[in-house]
C-alpha positions, 0 to 999 in steps of 0.5 A, spaced: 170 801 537 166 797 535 167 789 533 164 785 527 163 777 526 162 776 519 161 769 518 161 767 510 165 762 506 165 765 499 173 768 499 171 773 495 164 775 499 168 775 505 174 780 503 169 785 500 165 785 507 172 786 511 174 791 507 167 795 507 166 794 515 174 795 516 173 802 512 167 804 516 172 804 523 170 797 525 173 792 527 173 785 523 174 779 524 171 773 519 170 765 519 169 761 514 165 756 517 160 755 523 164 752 528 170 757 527 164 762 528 162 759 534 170 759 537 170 767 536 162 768 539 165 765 545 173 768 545 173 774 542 166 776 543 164 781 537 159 786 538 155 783 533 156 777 528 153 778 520 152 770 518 151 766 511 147 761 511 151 757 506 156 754 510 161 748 508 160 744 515 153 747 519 147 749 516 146 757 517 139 756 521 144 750 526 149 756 527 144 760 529 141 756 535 148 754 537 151 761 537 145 764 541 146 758 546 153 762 548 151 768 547 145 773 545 150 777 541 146 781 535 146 775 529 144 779 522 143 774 517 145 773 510 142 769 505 140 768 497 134 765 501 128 769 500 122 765 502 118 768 507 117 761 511 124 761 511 125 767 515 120 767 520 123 760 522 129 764 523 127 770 525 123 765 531 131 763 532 133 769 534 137 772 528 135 780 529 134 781 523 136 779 516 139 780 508 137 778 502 143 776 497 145 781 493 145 786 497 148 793 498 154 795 502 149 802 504 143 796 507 149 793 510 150 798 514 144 801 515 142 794 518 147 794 522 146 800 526 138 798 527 140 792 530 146 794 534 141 800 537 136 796 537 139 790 541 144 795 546 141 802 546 146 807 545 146 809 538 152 807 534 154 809 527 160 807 523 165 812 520 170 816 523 169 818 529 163 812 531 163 806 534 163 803 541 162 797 545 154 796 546 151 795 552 153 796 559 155 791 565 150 791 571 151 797 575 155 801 571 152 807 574 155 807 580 162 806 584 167 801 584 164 795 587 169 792 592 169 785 597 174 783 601 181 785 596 177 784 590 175 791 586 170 790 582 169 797 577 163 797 572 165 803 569 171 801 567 170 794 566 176 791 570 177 787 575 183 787 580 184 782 585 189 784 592 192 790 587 192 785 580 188 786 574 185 780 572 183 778 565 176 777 564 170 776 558 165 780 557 160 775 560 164 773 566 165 780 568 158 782 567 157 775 571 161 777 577 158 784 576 151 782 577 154 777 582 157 783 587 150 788 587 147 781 590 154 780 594 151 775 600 145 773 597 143 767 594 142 768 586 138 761 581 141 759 576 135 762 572 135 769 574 143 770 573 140 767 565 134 772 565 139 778 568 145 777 565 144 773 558 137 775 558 136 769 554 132 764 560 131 759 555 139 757 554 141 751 558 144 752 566 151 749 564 152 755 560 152 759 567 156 753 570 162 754 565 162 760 566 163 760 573 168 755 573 171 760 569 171 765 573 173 761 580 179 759 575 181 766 574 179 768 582 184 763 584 180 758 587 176 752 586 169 750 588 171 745 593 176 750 596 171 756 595 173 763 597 168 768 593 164 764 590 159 759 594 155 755 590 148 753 595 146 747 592 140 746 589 138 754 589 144 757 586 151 761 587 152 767 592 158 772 592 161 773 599 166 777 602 171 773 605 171 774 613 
């Protein structure tokens, strides 16, 4: 099913967008300010985030820009603010597309399912029946991937380590994806942003902590490498070990 982010710190505006995109088969999950917003882009990962602009602790237009520094998840704005400078600017951001207060639970939706298309390419729709994870992992249109006792399977998104899964986000595991169609070769930081996030202006550190994150979970350390190698000064490569 597909999963929503609703970022709104008005209580009653915020219950009336659950209860909408709850009753139209989605799951929902909400923050009333920007730093909260911002832990559940990075952990719970949301197919697509609805986020006001009048937050108590970040500007809205702050929010955005660190948002799509984790993550280029589809960001519909919503806001009281109908100034055409003003959603140029966050256009320009990186909202997907944008809402102007009041609005209709019909043009909610509506414009929910335009950027979602837009930005994944299957078509979505809500309702019974509707829904599904947007996007799909690098090589998802082949077999399982397998190097040494790690088995990577793209269709089913899982990863299994000597016969145990192991848990992973959906950036590491499109990470350790792309990572396994390139096994043995060296792969730049920058192509890995332009590849897997998309976004080549989001800063190398991101890739770095998600590599650390993944080494974690592999069971081994950059020091003590075992998948992962690190080529200093050019990138990482995955190998199988020998």
């Amino acid at each position: 099913m597909t999963s929503i982010l609703v970022v709104e710190d008005d209580p009653a505006i915020r219950t009336s967008l659950i209860e909408l995109l709850a009753g139209h088969q989605l799951v929902v999950r909400s923050s009333p300010d920007g730093f909260g917003a911002l832990r559940e882009v990075a952990q719970w990962q949301p197919d697509a985030v609805v986020l006001d602009l009048g937050l108590p602790d970040l500007d809205g237009a702050d929010a955005l820009k660190m948002i799509r520094g984790l993550s280029q998840v589809p960001v519909l704005v919503a806001t009281a603010r109908d100034d055409d400078a003003e959603i140029i600017k966050l256009l320009n951001a990186g909202a997907d597309d944008y809402l102007v207060k009041p609005f209709s639970g019909g043009q909610l939706l509506a414009r929910l399912t335009a950027v979602l298309r837009r930005c994944a390419g299957p078509t979505h729709t809500f309702g019974p029946g509707g829904g599904g994870a947007p996007g799909s992992a690098p090589g998802a249109d082949q077999g399982p991937l397998v190097l040494g006792e790690l088995r990577i399977d793209p269709l089913a998104r899982t990863v299994h380590l000597a016969g145990r899964e192991i848990g992973l986000t959906r950036r590491e595991f499109d990470l350790l994806a792309f990572l396994a169609l390139n096994a043995d070769r060296v792969v730049s930081k920058r192509q890995l942003l332009a590849e897997v996030w998309r976004q080549p202006y989001v800063d190398e550190q991101t890739v770095d902590v998600h590599l650390s994150c993944l080494r974690r979970k592999l069971g081994e350390r950059a020091s003590r490498p075992r998948f992962l190698h690190t080529v200093r000064g050019v990138g990482v490569k995955l190998v199988s070990p020998r």
